[in-house]
N, C-alpha and C positions, 0 to 999 in steps of 0.2 A: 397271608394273601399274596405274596411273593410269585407262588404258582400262577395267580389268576393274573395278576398284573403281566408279566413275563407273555404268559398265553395268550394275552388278548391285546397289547399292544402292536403286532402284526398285521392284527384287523382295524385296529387304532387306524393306524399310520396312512396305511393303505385311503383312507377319506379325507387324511387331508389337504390342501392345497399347496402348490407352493410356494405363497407368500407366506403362508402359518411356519411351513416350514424354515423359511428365511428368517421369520422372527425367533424362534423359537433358537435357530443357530448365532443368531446375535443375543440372547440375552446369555445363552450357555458362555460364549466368548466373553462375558462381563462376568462371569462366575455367577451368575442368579440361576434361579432353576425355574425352565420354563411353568407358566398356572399349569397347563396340564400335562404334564409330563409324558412328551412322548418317547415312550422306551423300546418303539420300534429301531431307534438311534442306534440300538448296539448292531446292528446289522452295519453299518458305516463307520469304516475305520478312526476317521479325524473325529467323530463326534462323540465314538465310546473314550478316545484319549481325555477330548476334552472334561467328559464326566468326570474321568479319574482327576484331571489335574485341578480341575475347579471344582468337584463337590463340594460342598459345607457341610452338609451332615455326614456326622459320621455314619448313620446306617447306607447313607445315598453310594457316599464312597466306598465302604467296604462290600457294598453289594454289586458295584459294578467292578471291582477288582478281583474278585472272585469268579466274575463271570468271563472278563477276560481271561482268564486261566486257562479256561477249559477243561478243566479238569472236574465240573462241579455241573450235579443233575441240577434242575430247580429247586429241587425237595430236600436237596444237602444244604445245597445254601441256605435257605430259609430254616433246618436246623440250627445251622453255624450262627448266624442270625442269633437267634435266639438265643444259644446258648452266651452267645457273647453281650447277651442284654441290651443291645443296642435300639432304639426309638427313635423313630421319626419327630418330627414338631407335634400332629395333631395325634401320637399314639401316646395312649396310658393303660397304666392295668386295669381302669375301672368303668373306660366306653367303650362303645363298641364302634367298629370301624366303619367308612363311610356306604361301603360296601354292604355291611349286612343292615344297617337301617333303612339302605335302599330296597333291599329287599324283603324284610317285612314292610314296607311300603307298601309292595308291590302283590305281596301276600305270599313269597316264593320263598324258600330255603336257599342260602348259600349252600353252593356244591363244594367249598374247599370250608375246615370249620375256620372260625375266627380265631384270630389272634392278635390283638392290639397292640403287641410289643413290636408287629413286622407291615406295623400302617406307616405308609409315609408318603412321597407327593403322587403318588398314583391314585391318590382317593379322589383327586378334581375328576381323573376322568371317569369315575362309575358316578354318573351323577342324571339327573331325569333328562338333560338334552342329549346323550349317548345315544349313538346311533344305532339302531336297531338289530343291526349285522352285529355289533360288538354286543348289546344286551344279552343278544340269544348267545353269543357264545359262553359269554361268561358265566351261566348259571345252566350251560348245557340243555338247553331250551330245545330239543328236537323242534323245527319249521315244521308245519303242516299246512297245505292249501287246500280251502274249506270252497265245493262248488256254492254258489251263493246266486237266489233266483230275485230274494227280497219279501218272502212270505217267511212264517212264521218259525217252522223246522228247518232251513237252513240258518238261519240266521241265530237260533238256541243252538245249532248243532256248534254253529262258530264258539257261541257263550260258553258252553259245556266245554270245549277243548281249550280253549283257552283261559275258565278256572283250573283245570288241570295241571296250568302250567306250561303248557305247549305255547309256540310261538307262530300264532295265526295270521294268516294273509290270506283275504278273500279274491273267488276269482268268479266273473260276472261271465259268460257266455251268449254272448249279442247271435241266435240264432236265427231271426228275423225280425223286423221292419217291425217298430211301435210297441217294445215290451212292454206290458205292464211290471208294477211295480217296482220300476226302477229309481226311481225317487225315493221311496220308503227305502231298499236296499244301500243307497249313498248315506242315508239320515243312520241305520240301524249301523252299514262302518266307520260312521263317526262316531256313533254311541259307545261301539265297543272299543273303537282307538284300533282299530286293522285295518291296515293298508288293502285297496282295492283294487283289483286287475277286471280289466277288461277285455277278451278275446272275441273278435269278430269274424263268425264260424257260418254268415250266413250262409256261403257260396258251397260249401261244404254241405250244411245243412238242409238245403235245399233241393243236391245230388243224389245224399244217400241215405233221406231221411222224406222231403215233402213228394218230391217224386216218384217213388217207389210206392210210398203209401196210397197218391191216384191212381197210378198206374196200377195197383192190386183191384182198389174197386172195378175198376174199367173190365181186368179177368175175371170177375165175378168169386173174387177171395177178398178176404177184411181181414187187413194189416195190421200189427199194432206197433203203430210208432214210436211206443217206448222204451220197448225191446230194442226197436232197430236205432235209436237216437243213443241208448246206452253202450249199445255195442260199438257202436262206426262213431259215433261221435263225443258224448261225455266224458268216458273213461278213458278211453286214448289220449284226448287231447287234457284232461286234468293231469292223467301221467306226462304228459310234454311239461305243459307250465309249472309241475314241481321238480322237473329234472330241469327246467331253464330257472327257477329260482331258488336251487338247490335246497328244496323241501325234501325232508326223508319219509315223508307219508302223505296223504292227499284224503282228502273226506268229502261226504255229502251230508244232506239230511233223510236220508230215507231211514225206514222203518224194518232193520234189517239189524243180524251181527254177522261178527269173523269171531272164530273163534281157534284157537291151536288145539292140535289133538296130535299127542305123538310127532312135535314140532313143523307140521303142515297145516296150513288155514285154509279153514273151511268155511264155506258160505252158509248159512243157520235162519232159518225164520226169524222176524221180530216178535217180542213179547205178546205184543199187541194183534190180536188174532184179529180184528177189524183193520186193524191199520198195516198187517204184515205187507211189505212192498217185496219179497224174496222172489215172488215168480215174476215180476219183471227184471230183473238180475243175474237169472241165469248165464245169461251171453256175456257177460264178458268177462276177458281173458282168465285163467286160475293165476297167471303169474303176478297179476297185479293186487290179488289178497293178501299178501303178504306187507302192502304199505298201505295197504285201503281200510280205512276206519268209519265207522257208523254210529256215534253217540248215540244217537237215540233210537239204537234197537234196543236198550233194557228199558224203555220208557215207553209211557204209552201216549197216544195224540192227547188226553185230557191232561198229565204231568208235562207236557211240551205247552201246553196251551200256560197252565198254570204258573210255569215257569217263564213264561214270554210277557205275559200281564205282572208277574211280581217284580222284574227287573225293570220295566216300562220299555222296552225294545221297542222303536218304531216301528216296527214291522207289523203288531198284532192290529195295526189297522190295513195289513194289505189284505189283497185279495187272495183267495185260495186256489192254486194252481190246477185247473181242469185235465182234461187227458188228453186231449188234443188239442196244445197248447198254441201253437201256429193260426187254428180256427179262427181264434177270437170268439165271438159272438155269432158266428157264422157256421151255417153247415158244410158238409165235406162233397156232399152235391152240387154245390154252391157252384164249384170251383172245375165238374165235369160237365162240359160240353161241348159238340151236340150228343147226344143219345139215340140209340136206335129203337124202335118198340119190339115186343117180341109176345109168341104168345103165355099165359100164365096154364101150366097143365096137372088135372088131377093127378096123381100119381096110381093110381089103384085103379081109377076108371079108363083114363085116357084121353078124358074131356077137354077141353078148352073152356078157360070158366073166364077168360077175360086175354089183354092188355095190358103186358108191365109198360114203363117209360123208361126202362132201362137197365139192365142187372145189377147196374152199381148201389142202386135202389135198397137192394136186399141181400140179407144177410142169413144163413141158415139158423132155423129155430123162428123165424121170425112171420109174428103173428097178425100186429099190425101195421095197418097203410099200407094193404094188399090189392087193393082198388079193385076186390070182386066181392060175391055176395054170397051167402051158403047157407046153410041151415044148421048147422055144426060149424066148429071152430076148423081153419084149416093152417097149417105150420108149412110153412118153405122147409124141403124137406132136400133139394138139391137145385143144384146153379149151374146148369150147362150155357157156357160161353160158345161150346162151338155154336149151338144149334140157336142162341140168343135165349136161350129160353129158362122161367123157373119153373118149378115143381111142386107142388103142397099135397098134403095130407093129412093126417089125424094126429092129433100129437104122438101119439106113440110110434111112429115112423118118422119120428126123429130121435129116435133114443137108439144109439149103437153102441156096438163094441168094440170094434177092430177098427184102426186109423195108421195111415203111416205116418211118421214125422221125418224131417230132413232137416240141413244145417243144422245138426247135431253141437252141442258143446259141452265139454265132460268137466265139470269142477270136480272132481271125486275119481278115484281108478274105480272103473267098475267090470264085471265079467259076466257076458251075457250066457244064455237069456238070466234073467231073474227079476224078484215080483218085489215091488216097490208100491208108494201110491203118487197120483200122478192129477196134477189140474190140469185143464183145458182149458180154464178163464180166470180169471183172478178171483171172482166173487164166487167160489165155490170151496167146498172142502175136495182135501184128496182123497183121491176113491182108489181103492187098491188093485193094481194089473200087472201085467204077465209081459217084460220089454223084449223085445229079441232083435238081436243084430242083424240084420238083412244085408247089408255091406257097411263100410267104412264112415257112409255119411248118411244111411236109414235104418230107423228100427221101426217093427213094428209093435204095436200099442196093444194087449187086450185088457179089457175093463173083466174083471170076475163079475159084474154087474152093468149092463148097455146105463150109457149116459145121455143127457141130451144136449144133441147137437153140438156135437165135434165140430170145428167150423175151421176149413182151411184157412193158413195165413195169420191165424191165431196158435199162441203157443202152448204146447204143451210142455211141462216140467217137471221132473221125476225128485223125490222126496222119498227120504229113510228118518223118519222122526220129523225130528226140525232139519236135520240136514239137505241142504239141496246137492243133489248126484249131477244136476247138469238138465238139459232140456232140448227142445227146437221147436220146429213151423211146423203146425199140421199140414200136409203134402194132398192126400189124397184118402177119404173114405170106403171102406169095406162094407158097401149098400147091395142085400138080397131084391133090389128089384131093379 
């Protein structure tokens, strides 16, 4: 255990103050060794002499006279050690050190194996007040920082990583004013014993995420905010907070995997074909899959449930996270005014069949709360902004083939054209089509089969199996009238 002790007294040291330190240098002056030995000392010249001249035990002393040398890896010494049969006070051949019962404790494997002939006053300090920096290192614990909203799947996703053995630290994202479930989420990081951060993203949030999303209704296109919160906000700033608290990977709970293929990670559907969250995910960066982890993409929403009720997690009394989170209880109309009226026109006749209250109103494909009357069903079948005005028709004039999409983002090398399958909403299957490059940041879309209602401002995302190639914003429709 020479190795671990040596390694991790550096990060000891480094916490403590220095009045400990002053104690710790008068008890060494009396020849006593300090309770928890701090062996960051040999970095300081008077304090490593004083080791040698005052140690008592023989392992204490032959271990730090060795080390002065210079001449000796860790891993010799701790040979020499050994061979020399030397024992600390608390080491024998028949327990085990204080190190490894901490961590079966803990439920973890000692990373160096045991060896009770080379225990000696380093075992005060692996002990359960040990501070958290030192824990992780000593059993090589990779950091992971877990987004954490306070509902049910981030909060297992945290549990899952950290039976793993991983050393978790949850990070909260104050996006706006009055989140729910933030109490559950305080109660659920107590439960699991991980530290909680907090980032407050409102102003951020509100830039390139609540205002874009009005502002799209207002053009008579439907946004989806969680493409553009993933992109411009979640993921970026999760990679900030684990490179400011030197996490080597960072996770969420979405319903998603990474997987390596040919030492590159790939972005992959989740199991769970109702719960897959993959085509919101498109957009952000590929450089960031390679530290991005997703526990509960081999799990399905019923095993994540299961598993949040059997541990008792506070959480499985929160509420479940809606799609436009910001809303509340509130519609997204709510929040646009004034509005202009415009007229509502047949598409095939030319008619005037009514009065919208505004084109934010409506969205294409859409059926009801059209505030006209007909004799047949009639579908929004297009949204002219110039002209204020919408469009309807029979459903089947809303079923196309051809879309273009833009802000393009490629998780996958791909070479166009070629035929993939591709959603346009998330609650649909992929329907197989024909991508082509049109320049740098468009391609065009054709469906082998017209779908309904392509809806700009919504994404489309391109799929090879489970793999996702990447996706964008449908732009603009390819409509024969």
């Amino acid at each position: 255990m020479l190795s671990i002790a040596f390694g991790q007294s550096k990060y000891y040291i480094d916490n403590l103050s220095e009045n400990i330190k002053r104690g710790h240098r008068q008890k060494l002056k009396q020849g006593l060794w300090p309770q928890m030995a701090p062996l960051g000392y040999l970095n300081n010249k008077e304090t490593k002499q004083i080791y040698i001249d005052k140690g008592k035990a023989p392992l204490i002393k032959k271990t730090f006279e060795l080390y002065a040398t210079g001449k000796y890896t860790l891993k010799e010494i701790r040979e020499i050690i050994n061979d020399l049969g030397l024992r600390g006070r608390r080491g024998n051949n028949s327990q085990k050190c204080l190190n490894c019962k901490l961590a079966e404790r803990e439920g973890f494997e000692p990373s160096v194996g045991c060896n009770p002939t080379a225990v000696f006053e380093t075992a005060p300090i692996i002990r359960s007040g040990t501070s958290p920096k030192v824990y992780n290192k000593l059993y090589h614990m990779e950091k992971v920082v877990v987004a954490m909203s306070g509902g049910i799947d981030s909060s297992v996703a945290a549990y899952l990583l950290k039976e793993k053995g991983m050393a978790v630290e949850g990070v909260f994202f104050l996006m706006f004013d009055e989140p729910s479930n933030l109490e559950f989420l305080k109660k659920t990081a107590n439960y699991l014993q991980i530290k909680l951060h907090m980032e407050d993203v409102r102003e951020k949030f509100e830039k390139e995420v609540m205002q874009p999303f009005f502002e799209g209704y207002k053009k008579g296109i439907t946004p989806n905010p969680c493409v553009i919160c993933n992109k411009k906000i979640k993921f970026p700033m999760l990679k900030l907070v684990a490179e400011r608290l030197q996490a080597r990977y960072f996770a969420t709970g979405h319903y998603a995997r990474i997987e390596n293929h040919n030492n590159v990670p790939h972005l992959l559907k989740g199991i769970d074909k109702k719960k897959d969250q993959s085509y919101f995910l498109y957009s952000i960066d590929r450089t960031l899959l390679s530290q991005l982890i997703f526990p509960l993409g081999t799990y399905t929403k019923q095993q994540t449930r299961q598993i949040a009720e059997k541990i008792g997690i506070p959480s499985t009394q929160a509420e479940e996270s809606t799609e436009v989170c910001f809303l509340k209880n509130k519609r997204y109309y709510d929040f646009i005014k004034p509005f202009k009226e415009g007229p509502i026109i047949e598409m095939s006749t030319g008619k005037i069949l009514g009065k919208h209250r505004g084109i934010h109103l409506y969205t294409m494909g859409q059926r009801k709360r059209l505030g006209i009357s007909s004799p047949y069903p009639l579908y929004v079948v297009k949204i002219d902004p110039m002209e204020n005005a919408i469009y309807v028709d029979r459903k089947e004039k809303a079923f196309l083939r051809e879309f273009f999409v833009h802000e393009l983002n490629w998780l996958s090398p791909i070479k166009t054209p070629f035929n993939c399958h591709v959603k346009i909403r998330y609650a649909m299957e992929p329907e197989e089509a024909l991508v082509v490059l049109i320049d740098e940041d468009t391609v065009k879309v054709t469906f082998h089969e017209p779908q309904f209602a392509p809806t700009p401002g919504q994404s489309a995302v391109f799929y090879r199996g489970d793999f996702v190639l990447g996706g964008g914003v449908i732009k603009a429709l390819e409509q024969d009238f």
